[in-house]
TORVEX-806839 format. One line per field, with one value per atom (N, C-alpha, C, CB): residue number from 1; chain; x, y, z. Coordinates in steps of 0.02 Angstrom, whole numbers, padded with zeros to 5 digits. Atoms other than C-alpha are relative to their C-alpha. Glycine has a CB too. Layout:
<atoms>
nr	(NUM; ...) .
kette	(A; ...) .
px	(X; ...) .
py	(Y; ...) .
pz	(Z; ...) .
</atoms>
This chain:
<atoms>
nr	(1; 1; 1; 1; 2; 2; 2; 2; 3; 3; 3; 3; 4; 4; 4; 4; 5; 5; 5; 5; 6; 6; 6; 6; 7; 7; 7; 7; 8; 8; 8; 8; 9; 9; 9; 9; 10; 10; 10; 10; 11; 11; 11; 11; 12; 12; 12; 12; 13; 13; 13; 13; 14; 14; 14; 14; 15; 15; 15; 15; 16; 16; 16; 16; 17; 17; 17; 17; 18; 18; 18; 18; 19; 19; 19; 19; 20; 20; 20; 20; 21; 21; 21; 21; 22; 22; 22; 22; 23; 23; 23; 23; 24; 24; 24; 24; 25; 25; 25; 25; 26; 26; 26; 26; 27; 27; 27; 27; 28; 28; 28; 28; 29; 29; 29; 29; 30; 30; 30; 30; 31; 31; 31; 31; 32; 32; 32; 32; 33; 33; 33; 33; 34; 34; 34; 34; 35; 35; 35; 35; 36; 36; 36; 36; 37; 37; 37; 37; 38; 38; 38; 38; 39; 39; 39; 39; 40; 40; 40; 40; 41; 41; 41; 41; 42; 42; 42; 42; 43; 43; 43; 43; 44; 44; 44; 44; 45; 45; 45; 45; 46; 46; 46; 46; 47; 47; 47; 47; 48; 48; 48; 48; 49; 49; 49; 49; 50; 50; 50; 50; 51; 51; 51; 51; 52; 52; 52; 52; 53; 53; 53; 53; 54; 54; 54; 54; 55; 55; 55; 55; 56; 56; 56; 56; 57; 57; 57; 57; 58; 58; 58; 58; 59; 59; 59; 59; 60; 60; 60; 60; 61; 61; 61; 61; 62; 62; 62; 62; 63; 63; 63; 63; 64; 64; 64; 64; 65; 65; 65; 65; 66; 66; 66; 66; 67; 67; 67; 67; 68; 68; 68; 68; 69; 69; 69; 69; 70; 70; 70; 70; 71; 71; 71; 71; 72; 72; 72; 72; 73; 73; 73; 73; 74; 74; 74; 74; 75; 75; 75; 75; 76; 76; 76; 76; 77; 77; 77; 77; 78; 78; 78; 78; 79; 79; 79; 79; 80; 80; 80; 80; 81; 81; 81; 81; 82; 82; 82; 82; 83; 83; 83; 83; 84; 84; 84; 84; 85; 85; 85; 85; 86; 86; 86; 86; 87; 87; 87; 87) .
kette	(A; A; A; A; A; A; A; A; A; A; A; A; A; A; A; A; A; A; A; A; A; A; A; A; A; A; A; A; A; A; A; A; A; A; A; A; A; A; A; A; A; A; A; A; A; A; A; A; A; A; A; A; A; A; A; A; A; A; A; A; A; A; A; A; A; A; A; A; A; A; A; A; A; A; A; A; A; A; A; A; A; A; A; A; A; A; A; A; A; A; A; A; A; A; A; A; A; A; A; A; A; A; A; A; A; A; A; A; A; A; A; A; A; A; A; A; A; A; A; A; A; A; A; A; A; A; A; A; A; A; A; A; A; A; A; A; A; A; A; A; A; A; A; A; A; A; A; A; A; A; A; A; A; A; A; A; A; A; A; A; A; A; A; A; A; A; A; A; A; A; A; A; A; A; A; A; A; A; A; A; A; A; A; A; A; A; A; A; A; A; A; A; A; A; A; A; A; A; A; A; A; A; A; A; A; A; A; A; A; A; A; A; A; A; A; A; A; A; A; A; A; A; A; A; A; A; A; A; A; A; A; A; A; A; A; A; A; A; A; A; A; A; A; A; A; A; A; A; A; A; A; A; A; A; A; A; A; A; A; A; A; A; A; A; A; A; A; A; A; A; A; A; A; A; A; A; A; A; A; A; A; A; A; A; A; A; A; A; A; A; A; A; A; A; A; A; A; A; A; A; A; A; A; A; A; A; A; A; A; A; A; A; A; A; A; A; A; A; A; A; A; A; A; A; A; A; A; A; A; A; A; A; A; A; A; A; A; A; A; A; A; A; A; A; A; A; A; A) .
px	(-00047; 03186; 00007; 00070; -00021; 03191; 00060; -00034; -00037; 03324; -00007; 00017; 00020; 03312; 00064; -00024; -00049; 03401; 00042; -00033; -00015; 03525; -00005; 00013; 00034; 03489; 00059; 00023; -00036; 03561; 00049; -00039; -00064; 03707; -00017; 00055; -00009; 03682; 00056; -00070; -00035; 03821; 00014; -00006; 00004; 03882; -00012; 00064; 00008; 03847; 00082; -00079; -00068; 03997; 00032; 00010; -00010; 03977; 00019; -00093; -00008; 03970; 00076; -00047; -00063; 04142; 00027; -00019; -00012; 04144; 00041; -00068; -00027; 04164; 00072; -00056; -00053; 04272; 00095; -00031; -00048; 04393; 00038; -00041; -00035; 04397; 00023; -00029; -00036; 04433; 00078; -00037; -00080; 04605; 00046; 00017; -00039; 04659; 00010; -00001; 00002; 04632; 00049; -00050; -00072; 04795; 00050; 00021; -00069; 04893; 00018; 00002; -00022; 04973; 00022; 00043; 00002; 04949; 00012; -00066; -00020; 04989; -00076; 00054; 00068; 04794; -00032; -00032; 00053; 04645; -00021; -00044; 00035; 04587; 00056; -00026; -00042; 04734; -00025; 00086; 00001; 04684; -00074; 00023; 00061; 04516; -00018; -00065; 00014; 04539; 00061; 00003; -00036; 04677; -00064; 00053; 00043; 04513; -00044; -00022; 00041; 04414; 00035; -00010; -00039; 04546; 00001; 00069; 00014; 04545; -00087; 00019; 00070; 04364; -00025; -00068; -00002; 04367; 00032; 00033; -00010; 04489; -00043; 00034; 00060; 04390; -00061; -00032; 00066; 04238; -00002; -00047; -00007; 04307; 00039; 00038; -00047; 04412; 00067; -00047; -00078; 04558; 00055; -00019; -00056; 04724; 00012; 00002; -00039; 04850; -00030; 00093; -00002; 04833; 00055; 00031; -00051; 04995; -00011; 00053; 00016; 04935; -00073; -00042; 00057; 04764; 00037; -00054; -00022; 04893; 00042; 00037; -00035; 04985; -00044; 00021; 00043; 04832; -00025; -00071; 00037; 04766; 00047; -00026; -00034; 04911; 00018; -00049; -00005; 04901; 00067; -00037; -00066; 05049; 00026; -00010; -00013; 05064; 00086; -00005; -00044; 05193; 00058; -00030; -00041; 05280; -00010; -00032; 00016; 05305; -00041; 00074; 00026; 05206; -00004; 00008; -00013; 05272; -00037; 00060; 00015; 05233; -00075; 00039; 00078; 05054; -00029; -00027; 00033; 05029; -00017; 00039; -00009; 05078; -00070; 00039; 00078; 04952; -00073; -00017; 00070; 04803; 00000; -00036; 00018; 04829; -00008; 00075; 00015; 04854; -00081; 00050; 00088; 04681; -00056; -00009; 00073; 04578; 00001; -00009; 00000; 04640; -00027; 00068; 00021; 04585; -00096; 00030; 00051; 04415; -00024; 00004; 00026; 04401; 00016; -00090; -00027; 04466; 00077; -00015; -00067; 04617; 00005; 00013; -00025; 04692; 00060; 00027) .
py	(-00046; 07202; -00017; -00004; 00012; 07241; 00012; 00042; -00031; 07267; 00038; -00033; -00021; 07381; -00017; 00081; 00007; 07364; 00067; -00034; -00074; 07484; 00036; 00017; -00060; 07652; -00037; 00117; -00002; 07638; 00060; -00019; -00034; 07708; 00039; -00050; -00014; 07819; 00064; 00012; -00013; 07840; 00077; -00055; -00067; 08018; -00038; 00053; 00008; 07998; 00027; 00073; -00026; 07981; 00047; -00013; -00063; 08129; 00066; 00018; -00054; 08226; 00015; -00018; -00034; 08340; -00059; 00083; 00033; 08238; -00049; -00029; 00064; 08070; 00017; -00039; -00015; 08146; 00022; 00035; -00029; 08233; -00055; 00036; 00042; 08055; -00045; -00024; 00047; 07944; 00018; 00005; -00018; 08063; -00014; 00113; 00029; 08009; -00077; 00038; 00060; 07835; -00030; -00029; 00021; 07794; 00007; 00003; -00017; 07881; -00034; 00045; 00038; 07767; 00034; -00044; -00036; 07831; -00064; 00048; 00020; 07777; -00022; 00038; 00027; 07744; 00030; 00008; -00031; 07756; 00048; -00028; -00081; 07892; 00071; -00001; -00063; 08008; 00010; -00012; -00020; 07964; 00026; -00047; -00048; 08020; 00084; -00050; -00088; 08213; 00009; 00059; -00008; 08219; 00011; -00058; -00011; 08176; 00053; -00043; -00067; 08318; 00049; 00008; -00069; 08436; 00015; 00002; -00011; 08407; 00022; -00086; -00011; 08416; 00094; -00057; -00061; 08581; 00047; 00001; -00041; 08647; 00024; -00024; 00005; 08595; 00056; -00064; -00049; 08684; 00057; -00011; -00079; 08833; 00046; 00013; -00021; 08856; 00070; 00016; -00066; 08971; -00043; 00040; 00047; 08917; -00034; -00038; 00036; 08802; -00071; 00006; 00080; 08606; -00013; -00045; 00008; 08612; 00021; 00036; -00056; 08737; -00066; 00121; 00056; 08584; -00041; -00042; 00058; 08431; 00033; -00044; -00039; 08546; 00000; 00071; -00020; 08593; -00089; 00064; 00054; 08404; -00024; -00055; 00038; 08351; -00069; -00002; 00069; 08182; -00040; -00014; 00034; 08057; -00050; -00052; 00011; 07997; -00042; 00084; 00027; 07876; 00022; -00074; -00022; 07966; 00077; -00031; -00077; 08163; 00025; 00053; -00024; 08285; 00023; 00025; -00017; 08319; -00049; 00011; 00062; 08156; -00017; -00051; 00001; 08167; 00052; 00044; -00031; 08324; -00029; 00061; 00051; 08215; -00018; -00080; 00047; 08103; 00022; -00029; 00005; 08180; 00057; 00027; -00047; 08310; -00051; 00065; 00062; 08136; -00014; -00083; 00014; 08083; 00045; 00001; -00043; 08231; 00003; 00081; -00011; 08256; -00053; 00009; 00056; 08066; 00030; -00097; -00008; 08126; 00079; -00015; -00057; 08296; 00052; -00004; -00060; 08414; 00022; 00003; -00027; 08526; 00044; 00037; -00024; 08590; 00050; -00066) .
pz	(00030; 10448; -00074; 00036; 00083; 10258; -00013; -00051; 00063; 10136; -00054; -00026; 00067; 09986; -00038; -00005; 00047; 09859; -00029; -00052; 00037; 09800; -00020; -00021; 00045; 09720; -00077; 00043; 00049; 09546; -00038; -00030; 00028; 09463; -00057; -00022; 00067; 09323; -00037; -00015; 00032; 09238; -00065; -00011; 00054; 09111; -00047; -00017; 00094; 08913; -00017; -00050; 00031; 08838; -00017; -00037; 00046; 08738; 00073; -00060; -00047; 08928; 00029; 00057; -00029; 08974; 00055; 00040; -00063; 09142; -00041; 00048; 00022; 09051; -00039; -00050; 00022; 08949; 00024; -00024; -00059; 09063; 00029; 00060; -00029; 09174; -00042; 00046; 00049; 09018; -00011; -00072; 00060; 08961; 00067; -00046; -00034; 09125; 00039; 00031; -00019; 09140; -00022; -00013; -00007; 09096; 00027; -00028; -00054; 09219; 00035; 00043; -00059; 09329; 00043; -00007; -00046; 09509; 00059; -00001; -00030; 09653; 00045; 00015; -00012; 09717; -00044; 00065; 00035; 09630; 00019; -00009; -00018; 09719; -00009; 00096; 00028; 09645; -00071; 00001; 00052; 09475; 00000; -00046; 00020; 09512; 00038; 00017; 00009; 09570; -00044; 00082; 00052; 09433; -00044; -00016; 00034; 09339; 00004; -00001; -00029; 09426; -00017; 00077; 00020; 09391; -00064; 00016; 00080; 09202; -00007; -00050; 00037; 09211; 00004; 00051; -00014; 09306; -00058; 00061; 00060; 09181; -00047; -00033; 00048; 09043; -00004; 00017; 00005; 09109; 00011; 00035; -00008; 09171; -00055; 00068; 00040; 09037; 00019; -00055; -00048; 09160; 00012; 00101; 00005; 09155; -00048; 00038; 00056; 09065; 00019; 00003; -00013; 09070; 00067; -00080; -00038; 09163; 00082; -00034; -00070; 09313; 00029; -00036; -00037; 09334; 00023; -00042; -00019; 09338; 00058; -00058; -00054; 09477; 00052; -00017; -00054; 09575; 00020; -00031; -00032; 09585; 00047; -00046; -00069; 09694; -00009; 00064; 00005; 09630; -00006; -00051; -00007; 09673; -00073; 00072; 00065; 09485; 00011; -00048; -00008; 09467; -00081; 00019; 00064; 09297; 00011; -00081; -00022; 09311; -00061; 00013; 00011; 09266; -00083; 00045; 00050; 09085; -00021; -00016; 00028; 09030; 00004; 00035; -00004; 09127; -00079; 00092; 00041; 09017; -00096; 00012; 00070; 08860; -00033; 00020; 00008; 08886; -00020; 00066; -00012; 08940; -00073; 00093; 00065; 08779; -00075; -00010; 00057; 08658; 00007; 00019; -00027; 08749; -00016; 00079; 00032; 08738; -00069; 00021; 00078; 08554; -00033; -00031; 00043; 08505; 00007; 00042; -00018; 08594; -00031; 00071; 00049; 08479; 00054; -00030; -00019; 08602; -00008; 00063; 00008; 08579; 00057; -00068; -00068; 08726; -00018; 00050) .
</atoms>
């Protein structure tokens, strides 16, 4: 019996929406990691679909965020703006 070795990871380019999207929420403090990452899916979705407010994505992800929702929107609009988007 073999082993292989793992497939490898390859990671977005910084410069890609995705990365972007999950970075403006890597500061949310959530209640598991796996809230802050479809919070991150939801910004990204925004992002790409460009329909809707910011406010109507952090609504749809559901995520158990341990600070409300105002405060999420704060953030992730400080974040994308350091990262050259305006929201």
């Amino acid at each position: 019996m073999t082993t292989n070795a793992p497939s490898t990871i390859k990671f977005f380019d910084d410069a890609s929406l995705e990365k972007i999207a999950y970075k403006s929420v890597s500061s949310i403090p959530t209640r598991e990691p796996n809230d802050q990452v479809r919070l991150g899916y939801s910004i990204w979705k925004f992002l790409s679909e460009k329909k809707g407010t910011l406010e109507e994505a952090i609504a749809n992800a559901q995520s158990h965020a341990l600070i409300d929702a105002k405060n999420i929107a704060k953030i992730i609009r400080e974040n994308l703006k350091l990262q050259g988007i305006k929201v």
